[in-house]
N, C-alpha and C positions, 0 to 999 in steps of 0.2 A: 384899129388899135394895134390888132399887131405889125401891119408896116410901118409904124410908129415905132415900136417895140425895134423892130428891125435895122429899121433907118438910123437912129439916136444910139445904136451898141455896136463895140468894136466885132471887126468880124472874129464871125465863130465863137461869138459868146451865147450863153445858152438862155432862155427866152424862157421865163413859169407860166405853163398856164395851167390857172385852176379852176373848178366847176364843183360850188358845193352849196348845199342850203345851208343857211343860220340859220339861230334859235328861232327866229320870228319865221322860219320857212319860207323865207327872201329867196328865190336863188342868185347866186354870189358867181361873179366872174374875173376872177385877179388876173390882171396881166404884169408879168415881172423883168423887167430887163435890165442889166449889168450895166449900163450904156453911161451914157455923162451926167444924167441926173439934171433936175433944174436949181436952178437958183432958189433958195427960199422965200426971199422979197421978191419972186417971180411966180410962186406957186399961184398965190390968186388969182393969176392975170392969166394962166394957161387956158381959158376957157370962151375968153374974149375971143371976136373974130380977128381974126387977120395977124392975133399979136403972135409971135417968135421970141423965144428966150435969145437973152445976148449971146448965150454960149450955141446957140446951134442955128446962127446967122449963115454960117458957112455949109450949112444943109440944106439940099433942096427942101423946098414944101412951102406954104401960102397961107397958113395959120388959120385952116378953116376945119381940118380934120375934127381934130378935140372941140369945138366948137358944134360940127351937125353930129355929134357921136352923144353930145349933152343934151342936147335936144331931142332925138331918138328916147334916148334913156327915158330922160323927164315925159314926154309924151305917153309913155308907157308907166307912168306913175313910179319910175324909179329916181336913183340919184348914183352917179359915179363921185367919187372920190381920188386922190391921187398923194405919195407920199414919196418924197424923193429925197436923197442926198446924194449931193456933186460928186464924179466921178464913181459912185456906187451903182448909181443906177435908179429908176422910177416902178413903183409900183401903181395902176390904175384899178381900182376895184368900183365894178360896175353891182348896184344893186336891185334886184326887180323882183315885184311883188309875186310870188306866183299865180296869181290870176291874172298877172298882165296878157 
């Protein structure tokens, strides 16, 4: 996630991460980056294997990261989430039960 983070934001822009329990006592993992943001009618698709947003064709990677990262999560009885706007940048918040 973060060399995702990394990869997708101009250099030397600054990267959030955060580490905190919700109300439900989830522990919560935000990762935040300034970078190009996805598509909207691309949001749902970010999880697919193999798939790449139109805008970040020109990026190395193989569309499989965000993909075994879901997997991971869910296996451990979690769920990530992801919220973006173009050229803003994407936020990914990973959520996991604390007894995972």
């Amino acid at each position: 996630m973060l060399d995702n983070a990394i990869k997708y934001s101009k250099p030397h822009q600054q990267i959030d991460v955060l580490l905190y329990k919700n109300c439900n006592q989830d522990i919560v993992i935000e990762i935040k980056d300034h970078g190009i943001g996805i598509p909207e009618n691309e949001i749902c698709h970010m999880f697919d294997r193999f798939y790449r947003a139109k805008n970040a064709l020109s990026i190395g990677g193989n569309g499989l990261g965000l993909t075994i990262v879901k997997e991971i999560i869910e296996k451990h009885g979690g769920k990530i989430e992801v919220v973006s706007t173009i050229n803003s940048g994407s936020t990914f918040r990973m959520i996991l039960p604390q007894n995972s």
